[in-house]
C-alpha positions in Angstrom: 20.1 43.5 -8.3 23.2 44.4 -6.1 21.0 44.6 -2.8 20.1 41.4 -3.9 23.5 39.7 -4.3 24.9 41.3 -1.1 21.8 40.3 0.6 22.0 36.7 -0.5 25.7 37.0 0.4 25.0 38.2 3.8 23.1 34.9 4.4 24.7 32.8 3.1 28.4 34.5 5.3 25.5 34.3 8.8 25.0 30.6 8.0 28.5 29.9 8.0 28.6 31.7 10.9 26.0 29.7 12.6 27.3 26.3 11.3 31.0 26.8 12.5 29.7 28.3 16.2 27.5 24.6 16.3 30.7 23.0 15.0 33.0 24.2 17.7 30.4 24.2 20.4 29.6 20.2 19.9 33.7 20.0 20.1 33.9 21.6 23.2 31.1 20.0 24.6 32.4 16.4 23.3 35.6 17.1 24.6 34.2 17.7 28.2 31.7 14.9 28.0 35.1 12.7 27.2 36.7 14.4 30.9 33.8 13.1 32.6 33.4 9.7 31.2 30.1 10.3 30.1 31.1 8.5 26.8 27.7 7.8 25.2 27.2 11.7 25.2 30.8 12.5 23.8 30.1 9.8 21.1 27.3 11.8 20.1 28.1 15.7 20.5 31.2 14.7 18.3 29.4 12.9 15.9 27.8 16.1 15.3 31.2 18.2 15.4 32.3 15.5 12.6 29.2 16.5 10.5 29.1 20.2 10.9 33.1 20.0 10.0 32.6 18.0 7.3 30.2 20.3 6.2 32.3 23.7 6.2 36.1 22.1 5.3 35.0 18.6 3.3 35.3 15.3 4.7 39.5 14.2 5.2 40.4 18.4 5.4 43.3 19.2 7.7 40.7 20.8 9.7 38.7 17.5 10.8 41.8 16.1 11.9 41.0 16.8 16.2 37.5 16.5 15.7 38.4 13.1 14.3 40.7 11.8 16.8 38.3 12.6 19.5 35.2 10.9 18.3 37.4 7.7 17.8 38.2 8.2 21.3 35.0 8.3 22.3 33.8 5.4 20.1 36.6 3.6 21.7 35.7 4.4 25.0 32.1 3.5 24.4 32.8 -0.1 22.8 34.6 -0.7 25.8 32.2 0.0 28.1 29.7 -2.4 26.2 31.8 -5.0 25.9 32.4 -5.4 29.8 28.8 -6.0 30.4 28.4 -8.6 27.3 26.6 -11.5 28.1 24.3 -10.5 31.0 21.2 -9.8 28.6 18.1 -8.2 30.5 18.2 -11.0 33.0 21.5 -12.0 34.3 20.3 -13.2 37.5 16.9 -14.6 36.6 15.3 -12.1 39.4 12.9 -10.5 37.0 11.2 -14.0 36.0 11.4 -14.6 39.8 9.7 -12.0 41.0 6.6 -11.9 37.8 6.6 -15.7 39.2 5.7 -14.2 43.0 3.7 -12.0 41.4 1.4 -14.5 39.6 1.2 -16.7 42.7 0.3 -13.9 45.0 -2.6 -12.9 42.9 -3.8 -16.1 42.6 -3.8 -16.1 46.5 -4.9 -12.6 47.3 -7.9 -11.9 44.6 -8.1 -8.1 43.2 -5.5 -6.5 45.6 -2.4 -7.7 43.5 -4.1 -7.7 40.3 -4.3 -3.8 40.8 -0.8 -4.0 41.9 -0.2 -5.7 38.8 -2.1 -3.3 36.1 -0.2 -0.2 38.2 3.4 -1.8 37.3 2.2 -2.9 33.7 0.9 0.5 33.5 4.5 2.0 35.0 6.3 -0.5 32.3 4.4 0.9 29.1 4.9 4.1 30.2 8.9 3.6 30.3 8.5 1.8 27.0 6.4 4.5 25.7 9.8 7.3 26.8 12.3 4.6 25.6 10.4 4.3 22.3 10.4 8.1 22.6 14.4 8.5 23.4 15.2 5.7 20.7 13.1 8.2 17.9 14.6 11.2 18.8 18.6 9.5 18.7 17.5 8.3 15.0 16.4 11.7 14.4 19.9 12.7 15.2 21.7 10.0 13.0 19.5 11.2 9.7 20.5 14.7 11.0 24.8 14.0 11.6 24.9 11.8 8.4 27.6 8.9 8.4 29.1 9.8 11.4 26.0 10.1 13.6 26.0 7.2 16.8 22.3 5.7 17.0 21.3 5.1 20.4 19.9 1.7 19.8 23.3 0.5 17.7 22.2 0.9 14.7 20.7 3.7 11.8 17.6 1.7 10.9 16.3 0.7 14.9 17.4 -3.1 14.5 17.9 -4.5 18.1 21.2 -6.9 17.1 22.4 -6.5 20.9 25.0 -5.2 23.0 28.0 -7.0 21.2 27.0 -5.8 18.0 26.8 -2.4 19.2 30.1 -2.8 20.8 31.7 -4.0 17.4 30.0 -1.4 15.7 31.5 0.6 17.6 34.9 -0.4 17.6 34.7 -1.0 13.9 33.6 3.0 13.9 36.5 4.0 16.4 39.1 2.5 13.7 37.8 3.6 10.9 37.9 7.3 12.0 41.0 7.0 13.5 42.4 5.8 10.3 40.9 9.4 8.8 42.8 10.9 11.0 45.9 9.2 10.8 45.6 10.4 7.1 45.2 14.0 8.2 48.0 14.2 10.4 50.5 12.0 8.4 50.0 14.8 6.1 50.4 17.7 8.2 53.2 16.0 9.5 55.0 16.1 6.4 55.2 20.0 7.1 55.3 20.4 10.7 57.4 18.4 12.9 54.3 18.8 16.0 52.1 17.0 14.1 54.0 14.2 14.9 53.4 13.7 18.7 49.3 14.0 17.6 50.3 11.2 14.5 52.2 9.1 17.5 48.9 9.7 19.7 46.3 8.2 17.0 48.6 5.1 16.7 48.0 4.5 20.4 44.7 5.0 19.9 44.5 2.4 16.9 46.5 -0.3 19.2 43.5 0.0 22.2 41.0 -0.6 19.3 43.3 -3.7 18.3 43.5 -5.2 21.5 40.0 -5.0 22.3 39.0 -6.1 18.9 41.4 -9.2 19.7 43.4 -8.0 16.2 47.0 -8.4 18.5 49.3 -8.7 15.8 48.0 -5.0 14.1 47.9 -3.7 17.0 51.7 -4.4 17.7 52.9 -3.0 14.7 50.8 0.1 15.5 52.5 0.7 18.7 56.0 -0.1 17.4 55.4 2.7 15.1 54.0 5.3 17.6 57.2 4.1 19.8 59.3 5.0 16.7 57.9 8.5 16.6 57.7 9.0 20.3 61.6 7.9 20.8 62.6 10.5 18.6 60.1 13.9 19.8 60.4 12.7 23.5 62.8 12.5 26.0 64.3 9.2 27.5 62.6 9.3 30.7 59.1 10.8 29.5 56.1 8.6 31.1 54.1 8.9 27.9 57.3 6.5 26.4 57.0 4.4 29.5 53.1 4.2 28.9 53.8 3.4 25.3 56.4 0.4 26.3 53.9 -0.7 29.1 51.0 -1.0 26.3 53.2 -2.7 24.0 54.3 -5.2 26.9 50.2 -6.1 27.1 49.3 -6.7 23.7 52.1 -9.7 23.9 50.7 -11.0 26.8 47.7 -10.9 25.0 49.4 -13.3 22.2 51.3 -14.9 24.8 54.4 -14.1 23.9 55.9 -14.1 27.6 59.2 -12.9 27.0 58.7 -10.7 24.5 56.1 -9.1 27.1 58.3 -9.0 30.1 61.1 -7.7 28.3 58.8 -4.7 27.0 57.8 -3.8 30.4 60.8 -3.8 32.1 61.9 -1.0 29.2 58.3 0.9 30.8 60.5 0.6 33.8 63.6 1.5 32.9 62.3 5.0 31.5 60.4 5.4 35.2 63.3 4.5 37.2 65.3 7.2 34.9 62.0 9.4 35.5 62.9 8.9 39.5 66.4 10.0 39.7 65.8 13.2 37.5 63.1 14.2 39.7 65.3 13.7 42.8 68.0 15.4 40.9 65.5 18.8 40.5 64.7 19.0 43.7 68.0 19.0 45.2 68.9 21.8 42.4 65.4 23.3 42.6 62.3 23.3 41.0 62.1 25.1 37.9 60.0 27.9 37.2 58.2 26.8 33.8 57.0 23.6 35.8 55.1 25.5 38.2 53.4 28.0 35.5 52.4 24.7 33.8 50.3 23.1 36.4 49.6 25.3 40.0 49.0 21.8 41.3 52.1 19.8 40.6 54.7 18.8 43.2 57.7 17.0 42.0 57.2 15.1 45.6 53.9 14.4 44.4 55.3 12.6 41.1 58.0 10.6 42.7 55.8 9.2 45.1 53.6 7.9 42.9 56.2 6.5 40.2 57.4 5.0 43.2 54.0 3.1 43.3 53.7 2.1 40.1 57.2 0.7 39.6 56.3 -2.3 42.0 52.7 -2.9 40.0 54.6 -3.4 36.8 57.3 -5.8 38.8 54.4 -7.8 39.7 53.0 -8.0 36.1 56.0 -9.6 35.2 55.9 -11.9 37.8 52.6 -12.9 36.7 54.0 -13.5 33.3 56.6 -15.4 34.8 54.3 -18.1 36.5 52.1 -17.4 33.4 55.2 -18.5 31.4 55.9 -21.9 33.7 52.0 -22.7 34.1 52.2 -23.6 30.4 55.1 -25.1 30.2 54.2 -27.6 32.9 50.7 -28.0 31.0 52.4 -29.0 28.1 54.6 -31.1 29.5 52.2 -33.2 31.9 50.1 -33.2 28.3 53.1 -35.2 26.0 54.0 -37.4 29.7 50.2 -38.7 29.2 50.3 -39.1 25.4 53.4 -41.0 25.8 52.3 -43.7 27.8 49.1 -44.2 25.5 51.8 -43.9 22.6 53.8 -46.6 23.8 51.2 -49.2 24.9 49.6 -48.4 21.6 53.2 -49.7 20.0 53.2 -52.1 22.3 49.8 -53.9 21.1 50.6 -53.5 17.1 54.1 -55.2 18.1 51.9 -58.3 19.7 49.0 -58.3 17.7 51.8 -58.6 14.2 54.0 -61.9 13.5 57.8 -61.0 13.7 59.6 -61.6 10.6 61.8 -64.3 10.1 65.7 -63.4 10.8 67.5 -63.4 7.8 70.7 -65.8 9.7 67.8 -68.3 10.5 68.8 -71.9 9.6 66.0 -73.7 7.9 63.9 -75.9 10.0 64.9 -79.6 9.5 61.9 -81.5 7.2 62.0 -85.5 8.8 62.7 -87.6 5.5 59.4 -89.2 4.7 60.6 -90.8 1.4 60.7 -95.0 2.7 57.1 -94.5 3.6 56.0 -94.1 0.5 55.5 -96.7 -1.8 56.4 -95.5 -5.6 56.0 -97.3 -8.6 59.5 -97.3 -10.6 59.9 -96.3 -13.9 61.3 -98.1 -16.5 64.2 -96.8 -18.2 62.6 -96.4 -21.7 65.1 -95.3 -23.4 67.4 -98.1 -23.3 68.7 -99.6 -26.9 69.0 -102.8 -26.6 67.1 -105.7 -25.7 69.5 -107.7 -23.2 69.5 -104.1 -21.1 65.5 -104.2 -21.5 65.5 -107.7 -19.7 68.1 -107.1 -17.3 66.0 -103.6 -16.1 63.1 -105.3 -15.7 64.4 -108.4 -13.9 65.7 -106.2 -11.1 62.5 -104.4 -10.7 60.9 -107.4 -10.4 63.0 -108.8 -7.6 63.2 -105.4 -5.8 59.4 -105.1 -5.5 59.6 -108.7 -4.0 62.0 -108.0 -1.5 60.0 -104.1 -0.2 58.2 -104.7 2.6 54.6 -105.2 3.1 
């Protein structure tokens, strides 16, 4: 019974064994795919880290954290690589349909000839169809095989074709949501050590690219103010990676076109490189320490100032391109209300015409001509007169002035 425990034990301590030496293995080779570029294969050697990982320490352990951060920089990576080539499709220039056109005509002309030409290539396409099919099988394979956090060659788990821009979103959708795992990880390691910060301040950045490039500008701001926040306080003044952090910041208002906001922004990126400059100068007049040459055989501070010295000017003329950025609208918007005011105007212009104008209020009447001896009117008698004389007398003198009106 005991050989049997220990034996079961034993197996069970060699598979652990086994699943953390895969685990670390697709971490190192994810990390070194990332160092090439070679993106698509990073995406997927991590997505296999993320599972074994998940696997020995639970999904969100303190553990996961750097296996986190670096598949959502390689999902990052990859969505941006897609999204550069959106829109092409499998025939950007029509040249395929072209030359199957050629093709066609040729073997109409030429007989058998071409018509063999033309089973050989069908034959070569089937048979890249047939390793693509083959590739595309083998990826899903590997998603079934990673779990959730497995990358699928074609875009998606289930073999859909949806296209290049949804892979890309998927992607980027991806990229955020396991950088937001590990921005849990390391907000809570950083709770208890202070250099878990810096890697805290470094997933922000992260989360900003995936902002801009999902066009979400306003979160991505406030996710590079708060890695600014951390960075200005575990940094030095003239460190580039604050200078990167300002220069970022500076494009994701551009990208919302806040002009000033953005030029201000990068000439703080400049402020720290300039500062960057003169302490560089500074060490070489008093020399070159020692630690700085252990860290990196191939630094020279010549090398550094020379090409700080080159990127100073490229960030001068981003702002100047912000500038006439900033007075290309302005004088768009201004030749726009110029043209609506003339329309407004006329438009005022034809109600004013087109609508009587009221009467003024200090108008004198307008004079009626007095009609009345034209018209001929039968006169009343007074009826209410008492007496019989007055009776008489009334009618008498209506009588006599009917005689004497005019015909």
């Amino acid at each position: 019974m005991e050989n049997q425990t220990s034996a079961s034990n034993l197996a069970s301590g060699n598979e652990e064994i086994d699943t953390k030496q895969k685990a670390y293995t697709h971490l190192a080779q994810g990390k070194r795919h990332l160092l090439v570029k070679d993106y698509y294969e990073a995406a997927n050697s991590l997505a296999d880290a993320c599972s074994y990982f998940d696997t020995l320490y639970g999904t969100g352990a303190n553990e996961c954290g750097e296996v986190y951060f670096n598949y959502g920089k390689a999902l990052l990576e990859l969505g941006r690589s897609e999204s550069n080539v959106l829109g092409l499709g499998e025939n950007p220039d029509g040249k395929d349909d072209e030359s199957e056109k050629s093709s066609d005509e040729d073997a109409n002309e030429n007989g058998e000839e071409d018509s063999n030409g033309d089973a050989k290539n069908e034959e070569k396409d089937d048979s890249e169809d047939e390793k693509e099919a083959q590739t595309s099988e083998g990826a899903k394979g590997d998603v079934e095989e990673a779990g959730k956090f497995k990358l699928d060659a074609s875009g998606t788990a289930e073999g859909e074709d949806l296209g290049q821009e949804d892979d890309s979103e998927d992607n980027l959708k991806l990229a955020w949501e396991v950088l937001e795992l590990a921005k849990t990880i390391f907000e809570r390691q950083a709770k208890t050590d202070k250099k878990f910060e810096l890697k805290l301040a470094e997933v922000y950045f992260k989360l900003c690219e995936v902002g801009l490039e999902s066009g979400v500008y306003d979160q991505a701001i406030e996710d590079m103010k708060v890695c600014l926040e951390i960075q200005k306080v575990n940094l030095k003044d003239d460190d580039r990676i604050l200078a990167e952090s300002f220069y970022e910041l500076g494009i994701a208002y551009s990208l919302k076109n806040d002009y000033d906001v953005a030029i201000t922004e990068f000439g703080k990126a400049i402020q720290v490189l300039e500062k960057r400059v003169n302490n560089l100068q500074e060490m070489l007049k008093q020399g070159v320490p020692m630690e700085v040459k252990e860290s990196d055989p191939f630094y020279s501070v010549e090398g550094e100032i020379k090409e700080l010295n080159e990127l100073i000017p490229e960030i001068r003329e981003k702002m100047s391109d912000l500038q006439d950025a900033k007075k290309e609208t302005v004088n768009y918007i201004r030749d726009q209300l110029m043209k609506d005011r003339p329309s407004a105007s006329s438009e005022a212009a034809c109600s004013s015409a087109s609508t009587p104008a009221p009467a003024a209020v200090d108008a004198k009447p307008v004079a009626v001509m007095d009609i009345s001896h034209l018209v001929r009117k039968k006169r009343k008698l007074d009826c209410e007169v008492g007496d019989e004389t007055s009776l008489k007398q009334a009618c008498t003198e209506a009588t006599v002035a009917d005689r004497k009106a005019p015909e």
